[in-house]
C-alpha positions, -999 to 999 in steps of 0.1 A, spaced: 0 0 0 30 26 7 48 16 -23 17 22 -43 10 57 -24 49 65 -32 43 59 -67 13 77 -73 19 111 -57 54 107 -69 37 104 -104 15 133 -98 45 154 -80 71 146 -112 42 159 -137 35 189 -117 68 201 -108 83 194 -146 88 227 -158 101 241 -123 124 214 -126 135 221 -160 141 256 -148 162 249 -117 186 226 -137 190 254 -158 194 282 -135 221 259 -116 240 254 -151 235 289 -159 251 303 -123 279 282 -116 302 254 -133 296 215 -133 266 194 -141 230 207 -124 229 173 -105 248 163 -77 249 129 -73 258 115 -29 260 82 -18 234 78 10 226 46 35 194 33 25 168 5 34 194 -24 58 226 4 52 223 -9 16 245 24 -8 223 43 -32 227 74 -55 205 102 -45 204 129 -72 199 164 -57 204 200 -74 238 208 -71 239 239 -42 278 237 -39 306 243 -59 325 215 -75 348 197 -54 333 205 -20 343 177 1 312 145 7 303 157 39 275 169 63 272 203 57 273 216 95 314 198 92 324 224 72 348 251 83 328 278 63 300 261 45 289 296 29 318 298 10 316 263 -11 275 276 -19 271 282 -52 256 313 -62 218 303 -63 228 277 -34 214 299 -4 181 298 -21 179 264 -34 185 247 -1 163 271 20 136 265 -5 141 230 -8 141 233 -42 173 210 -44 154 182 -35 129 178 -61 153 155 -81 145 126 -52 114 122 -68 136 100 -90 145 76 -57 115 74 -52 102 60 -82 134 38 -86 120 22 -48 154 35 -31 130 57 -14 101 67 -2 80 103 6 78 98 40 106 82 63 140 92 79 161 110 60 191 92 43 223 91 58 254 107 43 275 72 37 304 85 60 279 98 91 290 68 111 274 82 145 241 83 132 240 50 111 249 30 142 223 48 167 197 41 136 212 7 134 202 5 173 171 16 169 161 -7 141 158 23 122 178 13 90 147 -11 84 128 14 69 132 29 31 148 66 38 123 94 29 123 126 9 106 139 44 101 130 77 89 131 117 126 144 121 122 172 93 90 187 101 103 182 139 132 205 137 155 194 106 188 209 103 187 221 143 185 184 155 213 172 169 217 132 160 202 117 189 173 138 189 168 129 153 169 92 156 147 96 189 121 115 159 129 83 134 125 58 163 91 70 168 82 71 133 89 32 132 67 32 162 44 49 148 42 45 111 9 47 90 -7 63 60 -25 88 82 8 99 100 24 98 64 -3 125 53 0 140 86 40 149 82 36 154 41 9 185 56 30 199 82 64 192 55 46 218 31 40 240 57 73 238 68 88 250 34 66 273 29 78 290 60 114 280 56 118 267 91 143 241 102 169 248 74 202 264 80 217 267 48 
């Protein structure tokens, strides 16, 4: 049934958001060098590697790492960067991982391959069980200003907790989030 939800508003999502799309891969080519899609290596479903394509927000040749481990993460944004990521806008290419199955709308958020801290507490948690998620109780629960624990304390209870309704419920409170640009740092 979640796979079949995925897929569907996915579906619905990729034909709506088309020509914004279209748009922001150009606007990213247009403002700074390198292909508009950055490709990371994120911990999916049982810690298995994926490629999660996103809309390249830093230069070229920014170290594979969480943003807050940068010494001045400003300065490796590229020009539209700012905007992209407090927008969210740099996400819209997940709607691929979705579709592929790698993930899904609603679930933790995927883990950079090299955040070793936070795989292992997930790992603890039983939280790598579930397919990582374009949004979840973590994101609309703080994002960005989470510290690990508290995020995989948010994930833990989505497990818990998981259902279509409390899918719809964090997809609402995800748009409302965005809309006021809340939780994001960068």
């Amino acid at each position: 049934m979640k796979r079949l939800f995925d897929l569907t508003l996915a579906l619905i999502a990729l034909a709506l958001l088309l020509l914004p799309i279209a748009l922001v891969a150009l606007a990213v080519r247009l403002t700074s060098t390198g292909p508009a899609l950055y490709w990371s290596d994120r911990v999916g479903r049982h810690q298995r590697i994926f490629r999660m394509p996103k809309f390249r927000s830093m230069r070229v040749g920014t170290p594979a790492v969480a943003t807050h481990l940068l010494s001045n993460p400003d300065s490796h944004l590229t020009p539209i960067g700012s905007f992209l990521r407090r927008s969210s806008l740099d996400e819209m290419p997940q709607l691929w991982s979705i579709l592929k199955g790698d993930m899904s709308l609603v679930g933790p958020r995927p883990a950079l391959f090299n955040q070793q801290d936070l795989i292992a507490l997930r790992e603890q948690h039983g939280v790598n069980d579930l397919l990582p998620g374009l949004t979840g109780w973590a994101q609309v629960n703080g994002r960005d200003e989470l510290a690990i624990e508290q995020k995989v304390a948010y994930d833990t209870e989505y497990l818990q907790r998981q259902s279509l309704a409390f899918d719809l419920r964090i997809l609402w409170l995800t748009v409302i989030k965005v809309l006021r640009r809340e939780g994001v740092t960068h």
